[in-house]
N, C-alpha and C positions, 0 to 999 in steps of 0.2 A: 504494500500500500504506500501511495507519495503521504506525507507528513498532509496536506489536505485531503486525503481519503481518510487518514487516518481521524483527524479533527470532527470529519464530516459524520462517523462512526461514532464516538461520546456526545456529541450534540444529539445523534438519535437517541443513543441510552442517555439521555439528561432531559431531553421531552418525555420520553417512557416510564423515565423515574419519577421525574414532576406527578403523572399523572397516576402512576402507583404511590406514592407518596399523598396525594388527594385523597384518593380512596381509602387507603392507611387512616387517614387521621377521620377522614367519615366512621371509621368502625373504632375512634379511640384508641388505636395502637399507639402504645407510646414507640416511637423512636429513640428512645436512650436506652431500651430494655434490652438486654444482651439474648440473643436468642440463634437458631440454628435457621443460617442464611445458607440458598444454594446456589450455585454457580456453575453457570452453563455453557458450553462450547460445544464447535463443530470443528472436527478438524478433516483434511480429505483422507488418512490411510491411519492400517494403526499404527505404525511408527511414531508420525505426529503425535497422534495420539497419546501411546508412551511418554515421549518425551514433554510434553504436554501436561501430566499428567505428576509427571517427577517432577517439572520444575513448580507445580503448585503447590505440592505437595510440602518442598522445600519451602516454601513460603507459608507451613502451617495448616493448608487445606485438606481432610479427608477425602483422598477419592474413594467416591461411593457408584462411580460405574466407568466401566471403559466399553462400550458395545458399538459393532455395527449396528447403522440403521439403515432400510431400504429409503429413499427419495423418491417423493412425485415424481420426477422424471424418470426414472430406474435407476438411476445411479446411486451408490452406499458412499457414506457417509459415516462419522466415525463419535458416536457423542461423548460427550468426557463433562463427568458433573463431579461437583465436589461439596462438600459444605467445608463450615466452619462457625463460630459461636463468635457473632459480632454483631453488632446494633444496626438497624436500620439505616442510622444516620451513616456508621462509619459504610457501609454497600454501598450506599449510593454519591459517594464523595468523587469528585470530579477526577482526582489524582489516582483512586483506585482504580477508576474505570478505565481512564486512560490506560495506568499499567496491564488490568487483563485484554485491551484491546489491543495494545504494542505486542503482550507477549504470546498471546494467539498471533498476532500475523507473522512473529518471528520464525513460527514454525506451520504457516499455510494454513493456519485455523481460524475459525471466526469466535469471537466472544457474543454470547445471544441472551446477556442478562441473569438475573438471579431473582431468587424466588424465596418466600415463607411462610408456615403453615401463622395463622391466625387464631 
C-alpha cells in the first residue's frame, strides 16, 4: 500500500469506529472497562498468515484462529483473529489502528476491525 492507501485504510476504520462507538454508548458500555476485544485480519496464504499471527502474538495478542476461508469469488483467503483484554477506548485509538493496518500490509494482509461481546 502507498502511505495514502494506507491513510485512506484508518480513516475507514475511524468512520467505523465512530459509529460503533455511537452505538456502544447507546447500550451504556463504558469505554474504560477493560474487556476481551477481537481483532480481525485477512491475509492471502497461510504463510502470511503464520507470520501474521506470530508477530501479534508478540505484541500480546491470543491467537484464537488461523483458518482458511472460501471467498464470494472462489478464491481462499486466510483469517487470522486474535483477542486480547483492552478497553474500548484503547481498540479504537488512531495509532493502534494505524499499526495493525501497517502490519497486515507488511505481510499482504488486510486489517478488517475488531469486535466485542456486550
Amino acid at each position: 500500500m502507498t502511505q495514502a492507501e494506507i491513510q485512506e485504510a484508518v480513516a475507514g476504520h475511524h468512520a467505523r469506529n465512530m459509529e460503533l462507538l455511537r452505538q456502544l454508548q447507546e447500550r451504556e458500555v463504558s469505554f474504560d472497562e477493560w474487556r476481551t476485544i477481537e481483532h480481525h485480519f485477512w491475509a492471502p496464504s497461510h504463510r502470511e498468515a503464520a507470520l501474521l499471527a506470530r508477530a501479534l502474538y508478540s505484541k500480546g495478542h491470543l491467537v484464537i484462529t488461523i483458518c482458511p476461508t472460501d471467498m464470494h469469488d472462489g478464491t481462499k483467503c486466510w483469517n487470522v483473529e486474535t483477542e486480547r483484554q483492552e478497553s474500548v477506548l484503547q481498540a479504537t485509538r488512531g495509532d493502534v489502528i494505524e499499526e495493525f493496518v501497517r502490519m497486515a500490509d507488511s505481510l499482504n494482509a488486510v486489517y478488517d476491525g475488531w469486535g466485542t461481546s456486550i
